[in-house]
C-alpha positions as CSV (number, residue, x, y, z in Angstrom):
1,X,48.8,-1.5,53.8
2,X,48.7,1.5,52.0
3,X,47.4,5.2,53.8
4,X,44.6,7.3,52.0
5,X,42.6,10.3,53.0
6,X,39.2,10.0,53.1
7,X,36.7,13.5,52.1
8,X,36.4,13.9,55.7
9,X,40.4,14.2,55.8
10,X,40.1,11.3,58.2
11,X,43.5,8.9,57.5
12,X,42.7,5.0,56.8
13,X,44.6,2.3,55.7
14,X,43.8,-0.1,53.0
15,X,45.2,-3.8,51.9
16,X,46.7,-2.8,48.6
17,X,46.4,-6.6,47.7
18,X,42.7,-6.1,47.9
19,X,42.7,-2.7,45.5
20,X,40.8,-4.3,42.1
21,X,41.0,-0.6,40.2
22,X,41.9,2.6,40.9
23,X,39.7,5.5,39.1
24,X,39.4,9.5,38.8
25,X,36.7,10.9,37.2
26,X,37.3,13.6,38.4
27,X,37.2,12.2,42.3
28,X,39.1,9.3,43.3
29,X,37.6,6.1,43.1
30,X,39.4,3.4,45.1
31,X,36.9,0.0,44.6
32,X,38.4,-3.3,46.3
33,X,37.6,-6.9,45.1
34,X,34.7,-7.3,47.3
35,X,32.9,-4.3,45.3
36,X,33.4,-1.6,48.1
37,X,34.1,1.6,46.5
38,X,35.9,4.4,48.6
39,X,36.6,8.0,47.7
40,X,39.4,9.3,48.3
41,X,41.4,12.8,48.1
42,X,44.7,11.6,47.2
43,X,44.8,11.7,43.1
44,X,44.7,8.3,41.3
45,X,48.4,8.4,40.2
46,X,49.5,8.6,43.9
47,X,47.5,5.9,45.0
48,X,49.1,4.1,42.4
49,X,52.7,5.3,43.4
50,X,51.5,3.6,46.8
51,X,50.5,0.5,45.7
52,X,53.5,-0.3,43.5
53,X,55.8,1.2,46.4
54,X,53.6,-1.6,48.7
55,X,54.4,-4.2,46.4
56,X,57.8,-3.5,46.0
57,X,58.3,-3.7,49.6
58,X,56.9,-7.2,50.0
59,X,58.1,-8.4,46.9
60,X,55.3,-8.9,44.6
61,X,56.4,-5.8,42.1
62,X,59.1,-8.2,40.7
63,X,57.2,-11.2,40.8
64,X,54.8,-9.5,38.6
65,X,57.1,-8.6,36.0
66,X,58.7,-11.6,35.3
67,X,55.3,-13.2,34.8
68,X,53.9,-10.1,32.4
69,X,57.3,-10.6,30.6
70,X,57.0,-14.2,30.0
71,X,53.6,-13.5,29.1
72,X,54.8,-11.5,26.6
73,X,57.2,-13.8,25.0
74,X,54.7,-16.4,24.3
C-alpha cells in the first residue's frame, strides 16, 4: 500500500498493484484498474517514486526488469 493525500488533505492508502496510470494535468489523476479515478495532491512523479519504492519492497521492481529486458532482446 502506498499513502496519498486526498484535496481534502485526508490521508488514504491505495494497493499500488491496482494503480493502472498515473496522470497530472495539471491535478493528479490516480485511476486504478477497476476505472476509479482519484485526485490526489501529491504530484505525479512522487506517486510514482511510491509505487516503484512499493514494488521494490515486495519484490516485483526486479521481476519486472528482467522481463522488459528479455523483452527487449527478442
Amino acid at each position: 500500500m502506498i499513502s496519498v493525500t486526498r484535496l481534502n488533505g485526508s490521508q488514504m492508502w491505495l494497493n499500488a498493484i491496482m494503480i493502472e496510470t498515473v496522470e497530472e494535468t495539471p491535478d493528479t489523476y490516480v485511476t486504478l484498474v477497476t476505472g476509479k479515478r482519484i485526485i490526489v495532491l501529491e504530484k505525479a512523479a512522487d506517486v510514482i517514486a511510491k509505487i516503484e519504492e512499493y514494488y521494490r519492497e515486495i519484490g516485483i521492481h526486479a521481476a519486472t526488469i528482467k522481463v522488459q529486458q528479455t523483452e527487449e532482446w527478442s
